[in-house]
Backbone bond lengths (Angstrom), bond angles and torsions (degrees), N, CA, C in turn:
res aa  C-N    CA-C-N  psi(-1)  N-CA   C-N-CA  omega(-1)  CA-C   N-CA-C  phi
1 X - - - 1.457 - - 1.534 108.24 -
2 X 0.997 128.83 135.99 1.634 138.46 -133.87 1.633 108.93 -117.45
3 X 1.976 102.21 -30.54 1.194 123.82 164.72 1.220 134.67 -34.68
4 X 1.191 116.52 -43.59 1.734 142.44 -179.55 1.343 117.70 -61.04
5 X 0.962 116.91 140.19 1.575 123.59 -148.65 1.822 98.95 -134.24
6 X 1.502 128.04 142.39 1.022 111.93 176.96 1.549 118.04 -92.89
7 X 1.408 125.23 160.27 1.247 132.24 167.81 1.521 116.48 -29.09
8 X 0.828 121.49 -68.89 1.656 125.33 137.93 1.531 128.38 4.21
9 X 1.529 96.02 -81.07 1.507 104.31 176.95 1.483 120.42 -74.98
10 X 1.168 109.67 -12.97 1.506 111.71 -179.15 1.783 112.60 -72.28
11 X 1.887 89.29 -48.44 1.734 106.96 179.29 1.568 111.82 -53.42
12 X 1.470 117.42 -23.81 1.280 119.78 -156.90 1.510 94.01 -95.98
13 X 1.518 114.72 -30.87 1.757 114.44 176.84 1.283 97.28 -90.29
14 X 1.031 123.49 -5.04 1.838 107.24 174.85 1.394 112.72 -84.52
15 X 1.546 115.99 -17.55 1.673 141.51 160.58 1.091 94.96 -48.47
16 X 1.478 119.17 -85.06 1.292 117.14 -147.74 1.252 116.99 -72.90
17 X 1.587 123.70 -25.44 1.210 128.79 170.86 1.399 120.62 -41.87
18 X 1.390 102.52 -39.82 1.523 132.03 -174.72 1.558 108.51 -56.84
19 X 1.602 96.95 -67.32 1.521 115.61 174.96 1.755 110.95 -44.55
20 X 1.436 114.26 -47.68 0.925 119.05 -168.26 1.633 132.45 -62.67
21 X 1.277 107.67 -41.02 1.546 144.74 -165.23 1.939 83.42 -92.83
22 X 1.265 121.28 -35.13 1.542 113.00 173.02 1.714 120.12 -76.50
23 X 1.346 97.61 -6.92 1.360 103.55 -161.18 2.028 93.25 -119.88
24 X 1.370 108.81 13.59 1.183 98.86 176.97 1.728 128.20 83.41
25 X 1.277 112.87 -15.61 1.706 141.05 -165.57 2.019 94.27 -96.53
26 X 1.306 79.29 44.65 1.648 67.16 173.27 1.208 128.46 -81.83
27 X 1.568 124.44 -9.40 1.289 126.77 159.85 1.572 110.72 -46.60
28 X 0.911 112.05 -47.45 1.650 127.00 -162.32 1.580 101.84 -84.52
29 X 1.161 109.17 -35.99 1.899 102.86 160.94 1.360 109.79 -69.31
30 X 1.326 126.30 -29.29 1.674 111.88 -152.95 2.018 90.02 -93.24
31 X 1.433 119.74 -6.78 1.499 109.41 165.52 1.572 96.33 -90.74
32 X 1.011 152.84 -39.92 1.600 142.67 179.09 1.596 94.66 -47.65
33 X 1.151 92.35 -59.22 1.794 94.52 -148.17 1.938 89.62 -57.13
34 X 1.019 96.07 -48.76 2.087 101.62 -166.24 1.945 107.49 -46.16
35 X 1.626 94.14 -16.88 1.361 89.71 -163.66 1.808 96.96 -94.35
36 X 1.442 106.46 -44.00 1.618 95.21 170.94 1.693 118.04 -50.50
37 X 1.687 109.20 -51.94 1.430 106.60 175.59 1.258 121.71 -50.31
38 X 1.733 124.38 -7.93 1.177 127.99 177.54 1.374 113.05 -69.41
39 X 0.992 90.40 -37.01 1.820 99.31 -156.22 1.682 95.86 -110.33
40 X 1.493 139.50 -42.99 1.226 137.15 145.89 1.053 135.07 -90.65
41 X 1.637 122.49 69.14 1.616 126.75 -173.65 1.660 120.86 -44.06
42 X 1.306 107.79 -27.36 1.373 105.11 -169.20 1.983 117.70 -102.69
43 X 1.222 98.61 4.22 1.434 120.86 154.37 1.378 122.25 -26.25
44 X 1.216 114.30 58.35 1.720 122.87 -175.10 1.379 95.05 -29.55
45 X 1.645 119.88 -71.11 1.653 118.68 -141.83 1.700 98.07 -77.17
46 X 1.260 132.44 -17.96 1.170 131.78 157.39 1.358 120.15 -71.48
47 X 1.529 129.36 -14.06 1.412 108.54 -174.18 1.749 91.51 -95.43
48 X 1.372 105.88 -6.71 1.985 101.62 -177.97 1.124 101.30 -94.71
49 X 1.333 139.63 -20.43 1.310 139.31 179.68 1.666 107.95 -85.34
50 X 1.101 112.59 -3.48 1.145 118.49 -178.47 1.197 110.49 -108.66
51 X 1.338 104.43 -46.99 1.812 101.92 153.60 1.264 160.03 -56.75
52 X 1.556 98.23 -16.65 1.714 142.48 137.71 1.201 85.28 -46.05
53 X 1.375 133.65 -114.56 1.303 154.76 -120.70 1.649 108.82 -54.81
54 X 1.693 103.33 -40.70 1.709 107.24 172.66 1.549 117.82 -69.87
55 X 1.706 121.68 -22.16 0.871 107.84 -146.31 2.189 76.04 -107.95
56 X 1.074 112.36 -15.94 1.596 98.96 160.46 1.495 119.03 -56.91
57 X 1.380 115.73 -19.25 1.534 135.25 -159.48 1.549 114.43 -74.18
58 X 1.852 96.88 -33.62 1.607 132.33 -130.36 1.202 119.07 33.52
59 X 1.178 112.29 73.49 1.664 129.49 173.29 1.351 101.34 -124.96
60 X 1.798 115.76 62.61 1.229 112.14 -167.02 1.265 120.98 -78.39
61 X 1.781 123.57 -9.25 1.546 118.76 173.97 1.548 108.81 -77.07
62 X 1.543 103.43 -35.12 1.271 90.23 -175.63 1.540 124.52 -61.58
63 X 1.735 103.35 -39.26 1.596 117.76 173.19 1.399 100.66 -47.53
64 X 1.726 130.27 -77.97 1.732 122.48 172.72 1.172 114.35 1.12
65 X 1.704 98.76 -60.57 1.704 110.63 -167.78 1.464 120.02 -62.04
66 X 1.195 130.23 -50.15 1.488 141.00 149.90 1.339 112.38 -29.30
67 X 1.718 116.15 -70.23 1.402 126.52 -150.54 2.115 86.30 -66.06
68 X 1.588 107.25 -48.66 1.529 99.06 -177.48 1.501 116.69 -53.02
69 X 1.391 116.34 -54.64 1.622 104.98 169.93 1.378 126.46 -44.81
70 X 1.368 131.19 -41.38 1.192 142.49 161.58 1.478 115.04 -21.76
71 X 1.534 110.38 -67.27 1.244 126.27 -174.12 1.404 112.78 -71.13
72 X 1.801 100.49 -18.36 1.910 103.14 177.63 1.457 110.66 -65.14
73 X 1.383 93.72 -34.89 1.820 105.65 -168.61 1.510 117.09 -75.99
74 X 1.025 102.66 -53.71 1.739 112.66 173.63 1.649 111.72 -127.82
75 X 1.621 119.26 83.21 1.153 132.03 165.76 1.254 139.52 -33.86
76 X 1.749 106.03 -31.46 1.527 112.88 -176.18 1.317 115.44 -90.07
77 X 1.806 117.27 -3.80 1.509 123.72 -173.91 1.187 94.60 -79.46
78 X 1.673 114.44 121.69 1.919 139.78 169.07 1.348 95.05 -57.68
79 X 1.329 113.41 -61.42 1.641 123.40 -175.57 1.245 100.66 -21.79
80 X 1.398 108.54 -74.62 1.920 118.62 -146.37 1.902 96.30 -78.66
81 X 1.401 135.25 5.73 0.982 142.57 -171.79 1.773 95.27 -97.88
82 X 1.591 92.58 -55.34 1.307 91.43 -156.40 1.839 107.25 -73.51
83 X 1.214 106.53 -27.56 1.482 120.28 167.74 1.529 111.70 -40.59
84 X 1.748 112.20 -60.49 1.517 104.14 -163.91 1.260 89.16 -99.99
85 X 1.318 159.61 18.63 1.647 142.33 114.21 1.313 127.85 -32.44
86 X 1.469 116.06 -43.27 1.375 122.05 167.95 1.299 132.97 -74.34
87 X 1.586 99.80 -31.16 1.985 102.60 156.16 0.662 106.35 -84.89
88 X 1.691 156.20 -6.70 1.187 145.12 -177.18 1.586 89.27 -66.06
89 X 1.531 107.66 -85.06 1.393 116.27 -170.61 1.330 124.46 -33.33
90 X 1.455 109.84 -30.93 2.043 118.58 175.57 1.170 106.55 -55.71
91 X 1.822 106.69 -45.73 1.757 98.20 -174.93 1.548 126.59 -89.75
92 X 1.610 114.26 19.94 0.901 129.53 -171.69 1.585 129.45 76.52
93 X 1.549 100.97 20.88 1.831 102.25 171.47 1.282 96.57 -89.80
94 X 1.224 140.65 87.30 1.321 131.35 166.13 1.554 134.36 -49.97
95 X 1.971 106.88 -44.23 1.365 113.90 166.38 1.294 101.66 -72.40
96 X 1.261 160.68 -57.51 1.212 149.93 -177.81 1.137 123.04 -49.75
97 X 1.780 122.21 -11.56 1.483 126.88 -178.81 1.364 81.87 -84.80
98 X 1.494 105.10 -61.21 1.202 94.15 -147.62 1.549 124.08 -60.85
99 X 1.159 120.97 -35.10 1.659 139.65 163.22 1.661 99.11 -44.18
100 X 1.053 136.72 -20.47 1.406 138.96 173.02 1.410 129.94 -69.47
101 X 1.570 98.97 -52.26 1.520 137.28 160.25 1.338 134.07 -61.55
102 X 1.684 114.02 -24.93 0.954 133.78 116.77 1.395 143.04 -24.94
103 X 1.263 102.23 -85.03 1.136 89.39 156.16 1.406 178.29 -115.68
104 X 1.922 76.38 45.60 1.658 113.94 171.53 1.733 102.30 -78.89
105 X 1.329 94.48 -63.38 1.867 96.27 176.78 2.308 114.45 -51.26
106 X 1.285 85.28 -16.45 1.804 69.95 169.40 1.334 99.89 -102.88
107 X 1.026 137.50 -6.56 1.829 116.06 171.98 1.491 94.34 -106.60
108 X 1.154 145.44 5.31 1.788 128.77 161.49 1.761 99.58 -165.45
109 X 1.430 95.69 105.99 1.338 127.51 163.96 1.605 112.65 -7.86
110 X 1.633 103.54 -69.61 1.641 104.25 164.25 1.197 111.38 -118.57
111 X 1.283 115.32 77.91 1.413 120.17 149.22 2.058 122.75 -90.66
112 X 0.913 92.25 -15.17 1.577 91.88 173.29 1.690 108.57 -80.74
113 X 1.080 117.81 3.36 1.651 118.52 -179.20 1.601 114.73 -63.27
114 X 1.203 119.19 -27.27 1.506 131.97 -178.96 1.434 90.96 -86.85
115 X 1.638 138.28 -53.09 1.257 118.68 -148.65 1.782 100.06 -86.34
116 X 1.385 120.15 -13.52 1.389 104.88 -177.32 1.989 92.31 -94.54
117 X 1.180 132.95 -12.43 1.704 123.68 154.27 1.369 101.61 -36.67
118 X 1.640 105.18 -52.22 1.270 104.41 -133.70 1.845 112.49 -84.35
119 X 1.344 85.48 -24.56 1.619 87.43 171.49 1.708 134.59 -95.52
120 X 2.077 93.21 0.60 1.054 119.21 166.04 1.922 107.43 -57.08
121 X 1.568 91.64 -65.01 1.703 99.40 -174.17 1.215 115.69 -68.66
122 X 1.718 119.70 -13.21 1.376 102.25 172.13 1.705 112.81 -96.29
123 X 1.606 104.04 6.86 1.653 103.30 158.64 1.202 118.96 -84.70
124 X 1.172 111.01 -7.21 1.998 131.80 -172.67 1.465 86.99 -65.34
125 X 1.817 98.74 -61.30 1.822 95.83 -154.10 0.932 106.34 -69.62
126 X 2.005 135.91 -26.44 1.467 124.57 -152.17 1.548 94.34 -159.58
127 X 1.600 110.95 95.65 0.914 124.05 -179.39 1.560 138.79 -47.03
128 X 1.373 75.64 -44.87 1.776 96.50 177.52 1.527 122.48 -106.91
129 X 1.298 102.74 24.34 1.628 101.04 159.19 1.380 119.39 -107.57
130 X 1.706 96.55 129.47 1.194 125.74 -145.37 1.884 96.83 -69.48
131 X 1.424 92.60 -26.46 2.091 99.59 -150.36 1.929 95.52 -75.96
132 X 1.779 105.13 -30.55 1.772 114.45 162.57 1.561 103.98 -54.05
133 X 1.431 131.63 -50.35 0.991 134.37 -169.02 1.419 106.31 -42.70
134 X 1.527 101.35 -76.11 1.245 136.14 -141.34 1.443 93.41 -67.25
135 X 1.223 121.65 -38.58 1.773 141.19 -157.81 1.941 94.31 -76.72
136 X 1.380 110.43 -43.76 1.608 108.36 -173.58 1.841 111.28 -82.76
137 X 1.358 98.50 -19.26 1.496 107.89 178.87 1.790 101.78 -72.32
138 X 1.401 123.29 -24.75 1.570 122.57 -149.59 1.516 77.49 -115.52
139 X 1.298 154.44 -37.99 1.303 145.60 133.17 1.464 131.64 -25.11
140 X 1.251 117.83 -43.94 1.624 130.17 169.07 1.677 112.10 -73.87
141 X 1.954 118.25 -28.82 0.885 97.76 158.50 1.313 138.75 -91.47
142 X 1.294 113.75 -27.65 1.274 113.44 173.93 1.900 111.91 -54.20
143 X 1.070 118.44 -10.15 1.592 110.22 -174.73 2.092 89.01 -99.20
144 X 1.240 115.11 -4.22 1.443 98.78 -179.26 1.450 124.77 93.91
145 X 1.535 96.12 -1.42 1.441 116.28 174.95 1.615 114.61 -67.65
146 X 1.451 140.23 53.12 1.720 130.75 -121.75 1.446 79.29 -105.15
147 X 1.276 154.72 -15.98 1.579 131.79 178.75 1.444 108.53 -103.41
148 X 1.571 129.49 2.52 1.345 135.22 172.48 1.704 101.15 -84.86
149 X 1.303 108.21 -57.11 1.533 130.47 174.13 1.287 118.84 -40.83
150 X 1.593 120.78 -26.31 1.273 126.49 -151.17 1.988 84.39 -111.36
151 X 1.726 109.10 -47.08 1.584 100.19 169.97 1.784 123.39 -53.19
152 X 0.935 107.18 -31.15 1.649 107.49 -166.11 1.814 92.92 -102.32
153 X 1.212 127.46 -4.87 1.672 118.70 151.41 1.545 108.94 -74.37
154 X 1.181 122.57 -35.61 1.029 116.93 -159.42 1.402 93.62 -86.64
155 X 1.027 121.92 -21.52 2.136 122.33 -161.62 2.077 85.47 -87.87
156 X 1.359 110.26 -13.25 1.561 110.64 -176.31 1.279 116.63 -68.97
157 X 1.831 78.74 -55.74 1.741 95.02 -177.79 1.784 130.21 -57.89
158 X 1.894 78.61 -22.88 1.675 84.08 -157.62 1.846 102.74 -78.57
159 X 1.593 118.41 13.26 1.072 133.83 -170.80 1.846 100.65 -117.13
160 X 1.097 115.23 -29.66 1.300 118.73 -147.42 1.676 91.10 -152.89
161 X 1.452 128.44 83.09 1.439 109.46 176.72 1.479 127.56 -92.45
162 X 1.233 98.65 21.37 1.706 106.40 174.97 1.827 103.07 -107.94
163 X 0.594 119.24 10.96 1.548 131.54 165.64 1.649 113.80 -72.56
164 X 1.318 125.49 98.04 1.410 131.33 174.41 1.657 106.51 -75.68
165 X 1.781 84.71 179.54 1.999 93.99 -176.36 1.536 85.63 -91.94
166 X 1.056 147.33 -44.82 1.388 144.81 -159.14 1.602 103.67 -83.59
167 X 1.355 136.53 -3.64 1.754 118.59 -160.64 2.013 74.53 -73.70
């Protein structure tokens, strides 16, 4: 079978995948990455790099889908936790983000540091979405941040007033 790729060649597309998905070319990562997952399905850092790459796409179920295998394969990575917590919450699973985020912040102390960036800059782009709001407020608490958490619920609500502290 001709498919198979060496240890080698995989590390060297897991590079560029890297490079790629940094450089915005995530079309062009998500065929690298498809071709290692071909030949190494269980490729944790390829199924998150791949999950990067869809969710640059906005192909955010499919990214879920990646970022969740990720976490099937190697459980203790915060990263790949904290990754599909944050699309969880974009597409509106909130308990499922948050159960994600969770439990990225119990296997690495600051691992939520990227996801409250991350919902910082996507309040940059779109002010008034409530689910960015709501997503950096449930991020601010889980780190213990409880009077930051309580401003950006309220900046949620004041968009969305059927939005509880507990959804």
């Amino acid at each position: 079978m001709k498919n198979r790729i060496s240890e080698k060649d995989a590390l060297t597309q897991l590079h560029d995948g890297i490079r790629l998905v940094s450089e915005g070319k995530a079309e062009e990562a998500e065929t690298i990455l498809r071709v290692v997952l071909n030949s190494k399905p269980r490729n944790a850092d390829a199924l998150w790099l791949l999950g990067r790459a869809l969710a640059q796409q906005g192909q955010l179920k499919e990214s879920i889908d990646a970022y969740s295998k990720a976490t099937q394969v190697e459980p203790d990575r915060a990263v790949f936790h904290e990754s599909l917590g944050v699309m969880l919450i974009q597409i509106g699973d909130v308990l499922g983000g948050k159960k994600a985020l969770a439990k990225a912040l119990e296997l690495d102390s600051e691992a939520l540091r990227p996801s409250e960036y991350t919902f910082g800059k996507l309040i940059e782009e779109s002010p008034e979405n409530k689910i960015y709001w709501y997503g950096l407020g449930i991020v601010l608490e889980l780190q213990g941040k409880m009077d930051m958490s309580q401003k950006a619920m309220l900046k949620a609500r004041q968009y969305d007033s059927t939005l509880s502290n507990d959804t």
